[in-house]
VEXRO-404065 format. One record per atom (N, C-alpha, C): atom name; residue number from 1; y, z, x. Coordinates in nm, 2 decimals. Atoms other than C-alpha are relative to their C-alpha. Layout:
// residues N
 atome num     c2     c3     c1
    CA NUM      Y      Z      X
...
//
This chain:
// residues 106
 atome num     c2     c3     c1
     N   1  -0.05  -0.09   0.10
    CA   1   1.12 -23.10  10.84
     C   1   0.08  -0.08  -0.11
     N   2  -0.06   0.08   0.13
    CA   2   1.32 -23.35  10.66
     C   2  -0.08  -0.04  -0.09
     N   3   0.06   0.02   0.16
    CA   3   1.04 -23.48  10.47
     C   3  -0.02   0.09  -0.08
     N   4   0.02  -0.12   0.11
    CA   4   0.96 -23.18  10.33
     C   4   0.11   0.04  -0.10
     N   5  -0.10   0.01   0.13
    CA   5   1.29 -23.15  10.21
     C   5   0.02  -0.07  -0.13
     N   6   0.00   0.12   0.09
    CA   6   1.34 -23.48  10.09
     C   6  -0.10   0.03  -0.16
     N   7   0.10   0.00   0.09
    CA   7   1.01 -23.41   9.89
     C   7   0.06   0.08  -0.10
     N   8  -0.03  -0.10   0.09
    CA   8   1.16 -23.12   9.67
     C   8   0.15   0.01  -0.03
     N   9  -0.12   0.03   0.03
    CA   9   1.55 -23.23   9.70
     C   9   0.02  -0.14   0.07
     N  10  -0.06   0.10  -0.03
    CA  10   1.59 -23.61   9.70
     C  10   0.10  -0.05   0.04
     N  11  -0.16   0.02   0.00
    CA  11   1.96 -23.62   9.66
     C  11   0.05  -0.01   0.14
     N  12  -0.14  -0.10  -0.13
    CA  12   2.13 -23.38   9.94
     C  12  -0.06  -0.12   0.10
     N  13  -0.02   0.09  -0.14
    CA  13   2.26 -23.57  10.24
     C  13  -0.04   0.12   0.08
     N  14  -0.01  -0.07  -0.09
    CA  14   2.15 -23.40  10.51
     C  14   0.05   0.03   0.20
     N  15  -0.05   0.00  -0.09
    CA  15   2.28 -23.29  10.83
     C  15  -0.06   0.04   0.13
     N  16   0.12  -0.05  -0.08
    CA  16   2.11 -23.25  11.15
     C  16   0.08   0.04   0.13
     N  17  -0.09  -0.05  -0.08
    CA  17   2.22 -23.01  11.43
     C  17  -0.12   0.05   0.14
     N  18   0.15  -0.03  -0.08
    CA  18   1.93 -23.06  11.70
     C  18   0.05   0.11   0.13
     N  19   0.00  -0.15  -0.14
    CA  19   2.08 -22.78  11.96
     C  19  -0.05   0.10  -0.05
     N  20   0.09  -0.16   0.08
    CA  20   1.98 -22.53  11.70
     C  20  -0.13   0.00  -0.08
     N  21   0.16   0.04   0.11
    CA  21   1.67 -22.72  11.53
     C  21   0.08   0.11  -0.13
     N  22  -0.05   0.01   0.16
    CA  22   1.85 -22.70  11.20
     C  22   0.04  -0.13  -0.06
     N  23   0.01   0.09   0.09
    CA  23   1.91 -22.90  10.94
     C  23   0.06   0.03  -0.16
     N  24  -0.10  -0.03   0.13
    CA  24   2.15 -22.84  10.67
     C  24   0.07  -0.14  -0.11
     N  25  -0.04   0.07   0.14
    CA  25   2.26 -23.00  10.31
     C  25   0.06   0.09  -0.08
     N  26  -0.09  -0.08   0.06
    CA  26   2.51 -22.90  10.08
     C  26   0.06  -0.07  -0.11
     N  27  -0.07   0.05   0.09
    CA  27   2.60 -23.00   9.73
     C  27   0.06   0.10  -0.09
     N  28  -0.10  -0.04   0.13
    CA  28   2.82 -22.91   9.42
     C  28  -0.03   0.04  -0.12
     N  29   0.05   0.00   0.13
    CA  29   2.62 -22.93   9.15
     C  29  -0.16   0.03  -0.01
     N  30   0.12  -0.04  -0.03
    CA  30   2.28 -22.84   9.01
     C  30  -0.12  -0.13  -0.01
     N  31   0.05   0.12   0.00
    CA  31   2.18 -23.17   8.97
     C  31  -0.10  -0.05   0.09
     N  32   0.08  -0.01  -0.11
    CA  32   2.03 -23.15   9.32
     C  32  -0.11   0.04  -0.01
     N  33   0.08  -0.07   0.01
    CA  33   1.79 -22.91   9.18
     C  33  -0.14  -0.05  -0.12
     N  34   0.04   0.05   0.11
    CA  34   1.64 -23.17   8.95
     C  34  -0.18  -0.01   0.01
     N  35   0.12  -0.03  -0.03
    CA  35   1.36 -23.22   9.14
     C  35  -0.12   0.09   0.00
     N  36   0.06  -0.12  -0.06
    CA  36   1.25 -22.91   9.23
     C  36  -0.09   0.04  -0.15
     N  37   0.08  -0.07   0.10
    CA  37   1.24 -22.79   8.91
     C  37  -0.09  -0.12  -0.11
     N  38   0.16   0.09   0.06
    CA  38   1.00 -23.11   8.75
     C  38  -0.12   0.07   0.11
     N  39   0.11  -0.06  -0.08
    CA  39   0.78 -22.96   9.04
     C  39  -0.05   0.13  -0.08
     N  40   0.03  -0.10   0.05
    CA  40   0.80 -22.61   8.90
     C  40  -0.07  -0.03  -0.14
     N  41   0.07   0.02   0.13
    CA  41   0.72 -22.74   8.56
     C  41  -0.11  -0.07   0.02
     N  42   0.10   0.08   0.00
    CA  42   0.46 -22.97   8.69
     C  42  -0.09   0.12   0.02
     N  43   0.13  -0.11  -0.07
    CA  43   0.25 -22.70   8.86
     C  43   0.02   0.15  -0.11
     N  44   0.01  -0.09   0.09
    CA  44   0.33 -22.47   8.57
     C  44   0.04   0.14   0.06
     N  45   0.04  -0.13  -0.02
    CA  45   0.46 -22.18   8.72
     C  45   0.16   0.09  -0.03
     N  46  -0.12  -0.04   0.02
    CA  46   0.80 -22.14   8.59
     C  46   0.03   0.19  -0.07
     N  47  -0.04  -0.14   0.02
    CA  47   0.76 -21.79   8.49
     C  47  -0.03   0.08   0.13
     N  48   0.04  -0.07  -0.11
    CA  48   0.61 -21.65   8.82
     C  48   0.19   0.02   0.10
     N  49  -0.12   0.06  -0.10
    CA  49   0.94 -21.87   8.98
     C  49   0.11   0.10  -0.01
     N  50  -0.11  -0.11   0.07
    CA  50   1.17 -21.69   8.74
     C  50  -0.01   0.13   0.05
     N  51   0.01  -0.15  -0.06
    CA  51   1.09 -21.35   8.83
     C  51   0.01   0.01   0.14
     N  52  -0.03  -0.03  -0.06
    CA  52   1.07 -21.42   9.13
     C  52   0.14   0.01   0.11
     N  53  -0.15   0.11   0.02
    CA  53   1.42 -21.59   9.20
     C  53   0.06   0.13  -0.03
     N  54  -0.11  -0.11   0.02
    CA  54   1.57 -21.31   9.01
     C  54  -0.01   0.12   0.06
     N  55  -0.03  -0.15  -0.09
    CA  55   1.46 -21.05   9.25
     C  55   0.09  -0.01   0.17
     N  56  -0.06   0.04  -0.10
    CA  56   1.62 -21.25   9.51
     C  56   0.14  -0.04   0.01
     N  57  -0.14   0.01   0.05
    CA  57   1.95 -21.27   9.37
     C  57   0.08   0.14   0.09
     N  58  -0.05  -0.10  -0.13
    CA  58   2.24 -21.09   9.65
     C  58   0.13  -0.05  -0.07
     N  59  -0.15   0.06   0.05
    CA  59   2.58 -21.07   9.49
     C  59  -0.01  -0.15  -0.09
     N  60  -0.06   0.14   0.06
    CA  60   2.70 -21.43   9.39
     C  60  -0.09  -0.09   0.05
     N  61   0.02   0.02  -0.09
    CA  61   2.43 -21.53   9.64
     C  61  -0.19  -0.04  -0.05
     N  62   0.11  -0.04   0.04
    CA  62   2.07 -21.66   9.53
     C  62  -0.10  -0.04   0.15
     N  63   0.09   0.04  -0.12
    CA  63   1.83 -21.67   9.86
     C  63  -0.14  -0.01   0.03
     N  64   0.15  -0.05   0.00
    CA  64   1.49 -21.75   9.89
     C  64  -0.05  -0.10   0.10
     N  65   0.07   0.09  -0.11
    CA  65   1.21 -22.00  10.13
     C  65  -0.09  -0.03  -0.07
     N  66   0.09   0.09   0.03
    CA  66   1.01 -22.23  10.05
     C  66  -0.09  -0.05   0.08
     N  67   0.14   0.07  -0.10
    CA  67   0.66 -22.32  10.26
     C  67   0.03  -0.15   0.02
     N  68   0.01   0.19   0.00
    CA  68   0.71 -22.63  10.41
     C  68  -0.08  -0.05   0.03
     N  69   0.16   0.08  -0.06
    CA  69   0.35 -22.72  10.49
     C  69  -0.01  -0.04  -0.22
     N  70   0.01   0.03   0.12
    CA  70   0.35 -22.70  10.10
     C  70   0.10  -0.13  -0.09
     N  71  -0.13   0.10   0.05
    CA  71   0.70 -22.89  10.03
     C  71  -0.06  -0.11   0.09
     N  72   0.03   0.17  -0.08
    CA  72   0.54 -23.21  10.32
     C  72  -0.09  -0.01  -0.13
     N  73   0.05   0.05   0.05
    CA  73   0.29 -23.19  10.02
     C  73   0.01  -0.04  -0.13
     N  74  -0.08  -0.01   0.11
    CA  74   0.55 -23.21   9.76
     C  74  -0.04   0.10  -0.14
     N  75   0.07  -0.10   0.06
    CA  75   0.42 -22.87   9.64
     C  75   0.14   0.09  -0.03
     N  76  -0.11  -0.11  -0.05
    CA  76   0.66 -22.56   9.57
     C  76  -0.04   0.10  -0.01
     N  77   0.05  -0.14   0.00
    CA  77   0.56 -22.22   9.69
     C  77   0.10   0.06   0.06
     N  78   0.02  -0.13  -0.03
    CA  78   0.71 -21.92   9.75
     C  78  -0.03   0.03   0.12
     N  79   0.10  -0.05  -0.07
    CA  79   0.74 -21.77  10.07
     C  79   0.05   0.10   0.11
     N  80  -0.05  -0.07  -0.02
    CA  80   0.82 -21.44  10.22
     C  80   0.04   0.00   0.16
     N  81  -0.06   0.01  -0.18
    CA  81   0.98 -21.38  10.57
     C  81  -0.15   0.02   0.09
     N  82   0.09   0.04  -0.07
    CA  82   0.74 -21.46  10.85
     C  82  -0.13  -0.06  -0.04
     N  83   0.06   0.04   0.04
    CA  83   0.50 -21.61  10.63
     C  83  -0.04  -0.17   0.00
     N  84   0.02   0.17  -0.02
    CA  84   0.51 -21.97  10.72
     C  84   0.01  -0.04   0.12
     N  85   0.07   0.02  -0.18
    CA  85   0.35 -22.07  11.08
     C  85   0.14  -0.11   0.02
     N  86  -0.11   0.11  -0.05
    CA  86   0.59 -22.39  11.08
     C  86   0.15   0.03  -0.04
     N  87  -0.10  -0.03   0.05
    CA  87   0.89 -22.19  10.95
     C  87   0.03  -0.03  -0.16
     N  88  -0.02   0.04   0.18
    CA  88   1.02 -22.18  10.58
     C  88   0.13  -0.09   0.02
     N  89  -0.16   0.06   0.02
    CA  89   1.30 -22.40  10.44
     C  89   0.08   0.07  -0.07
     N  90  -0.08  -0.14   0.03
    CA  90   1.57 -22.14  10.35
     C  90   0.10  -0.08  -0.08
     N  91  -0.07   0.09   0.08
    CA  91   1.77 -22.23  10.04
     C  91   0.11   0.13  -0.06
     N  92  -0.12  -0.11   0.00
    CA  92   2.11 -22.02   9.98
     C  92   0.07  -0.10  -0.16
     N  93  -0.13   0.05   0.12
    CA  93   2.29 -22.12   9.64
     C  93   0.06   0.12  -0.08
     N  94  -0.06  -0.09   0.02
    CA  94   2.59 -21.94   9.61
     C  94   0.10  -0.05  -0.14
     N  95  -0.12   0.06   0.12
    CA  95   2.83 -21.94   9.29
     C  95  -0.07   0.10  -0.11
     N  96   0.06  -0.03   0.09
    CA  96   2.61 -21.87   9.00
     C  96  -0.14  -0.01  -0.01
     N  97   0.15  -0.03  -0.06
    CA  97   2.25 -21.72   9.09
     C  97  -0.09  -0.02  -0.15
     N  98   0.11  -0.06   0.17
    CA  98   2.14 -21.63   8.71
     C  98   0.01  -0.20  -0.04
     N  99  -0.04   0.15   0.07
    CA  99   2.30 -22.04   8.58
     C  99  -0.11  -0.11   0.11
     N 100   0.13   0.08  -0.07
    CA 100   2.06 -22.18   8.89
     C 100  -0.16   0.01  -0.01
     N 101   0.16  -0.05   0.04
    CA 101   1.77 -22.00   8.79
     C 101  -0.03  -0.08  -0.11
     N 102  -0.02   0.09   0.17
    CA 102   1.79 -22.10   8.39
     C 102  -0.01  -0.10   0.06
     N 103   0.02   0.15   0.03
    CA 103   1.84 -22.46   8.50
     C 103  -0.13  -0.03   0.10
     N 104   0.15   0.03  -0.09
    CA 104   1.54 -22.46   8.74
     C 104  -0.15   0.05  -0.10
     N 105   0.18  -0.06   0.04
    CA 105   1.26 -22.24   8.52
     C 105   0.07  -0.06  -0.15
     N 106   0.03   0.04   0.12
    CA 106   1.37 -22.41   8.19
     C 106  -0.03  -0.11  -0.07
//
């Protein structure tokens, strides 16, 4: 699962907590998100991302998953709960949901 990450957030250190098969990272800035979003603009789908992102916005709280059979192929999809056989990678950025969006779809 790390590569997958890796593939779509180079930066974050990550942390690994094998009693619970998790795997957590945690940064400050959106900086981390630099990647991701050259992906979205590569594969062109920054308007789909945008809408959908904004329906996933919870309070202060933006939460969504990402396929990681797609992210090992340094892809970024979209991916609703139970929808991904190997699990999704579940990405929480709390603070400012709308300022994360904008700097990812623009």
């Amino acid at each position: 699962m790390e590569e997958a990450i890796r593939n779509l957030f180079p930066t974050l250190t990550t942390t690994h907590e094998p009693k619970r098969s998790l795997l957590t990272a945690q940064r400050e800035d959106l900086d981390s998100l630099d990647t991701l979003r050259a992906k979205i603009t590569q594969q062109r789908i920054r308007a789909s991302i945008q809408e959908a992102l904004r329906r996933r916005i919870q309070g202060e709280t933006l939460r969504f998953s990402l396929n990681k059979q797609a992210a090992y192929m340094g892809k970024v999809s979209l991916c609703l709960e139970g929808e991904d056989p190997l699990g999704p990678i579940k990405v929480y950025i709390i603070g400012d949901p709308l300022g994360a969006i904008n700097h990812l779809c623009s």
